[in-house]
C-alpha positions as CSV (number, residue, x, y, z in Angstrom):
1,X,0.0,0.0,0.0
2,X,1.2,3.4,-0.6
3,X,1.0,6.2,1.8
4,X,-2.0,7.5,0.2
5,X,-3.9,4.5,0.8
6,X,-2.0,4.4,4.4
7,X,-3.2,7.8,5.0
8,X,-6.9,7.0,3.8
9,X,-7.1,4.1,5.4
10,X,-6.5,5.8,8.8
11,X,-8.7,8.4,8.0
12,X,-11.8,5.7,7.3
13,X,-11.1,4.6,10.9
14,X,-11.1,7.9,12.6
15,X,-14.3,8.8,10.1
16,X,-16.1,5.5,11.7
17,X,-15.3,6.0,15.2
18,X,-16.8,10.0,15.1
19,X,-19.9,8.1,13.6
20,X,-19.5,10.3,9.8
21,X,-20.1,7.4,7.9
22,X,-20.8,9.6,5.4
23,X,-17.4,10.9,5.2
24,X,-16.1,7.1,6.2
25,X,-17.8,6.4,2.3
26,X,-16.3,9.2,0.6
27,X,-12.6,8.3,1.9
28,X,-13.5,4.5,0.6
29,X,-13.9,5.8,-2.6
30,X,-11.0,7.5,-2.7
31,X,-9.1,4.6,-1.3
32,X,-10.8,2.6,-4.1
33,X,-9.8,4.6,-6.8
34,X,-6.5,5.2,-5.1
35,X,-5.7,1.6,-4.7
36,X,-7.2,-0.1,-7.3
37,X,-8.7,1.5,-10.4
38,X,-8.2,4.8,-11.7
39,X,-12.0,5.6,-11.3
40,X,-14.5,4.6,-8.8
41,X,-18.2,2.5,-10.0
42,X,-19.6,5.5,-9.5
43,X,-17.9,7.7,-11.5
44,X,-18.4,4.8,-14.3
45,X,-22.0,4.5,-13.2
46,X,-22.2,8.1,-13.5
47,X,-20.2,8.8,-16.6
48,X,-22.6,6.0,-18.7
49,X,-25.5,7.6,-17.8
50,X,-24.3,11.6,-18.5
51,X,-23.2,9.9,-21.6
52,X,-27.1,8.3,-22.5
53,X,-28.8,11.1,-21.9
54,X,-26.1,13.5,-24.4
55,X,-27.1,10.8,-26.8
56,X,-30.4,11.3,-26.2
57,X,-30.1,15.8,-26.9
58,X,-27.7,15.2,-30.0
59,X,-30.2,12.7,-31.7
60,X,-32.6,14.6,-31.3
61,X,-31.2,17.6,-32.6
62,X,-29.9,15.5,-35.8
């Protein structure tokens, strides 16, 4: 792991003990993307769906 991930991991921990669970998600994410892919499911999730509905406007205006 690199310090990032270190450093996030920590963070998740002090996040769940203060009861932001909220937060606690938001640094998992990061961790996620940190540690493993370059962008989170959400952002994918996200991205496809931005992406359906611009392909929605432009067909229309064709």
């Amino acid at each position: 792991m690199t310090d990032t991930c270190t450093r996030l991991v920590a963070c998740m921990v002090v996040a769940a003990i203060a009861g932001e669970y909220e937060r606690m998600h938001e640094l998992y994410d990061e961790f996620v993307k940190e540690n493993r892919l370059h962008v989170t499911v959400r952002e994918i999730l996200e991205s496809k769906e931005a992406g359906a509905e611009t392909a929605l406007v432009v067909g229309r205006e064709c």
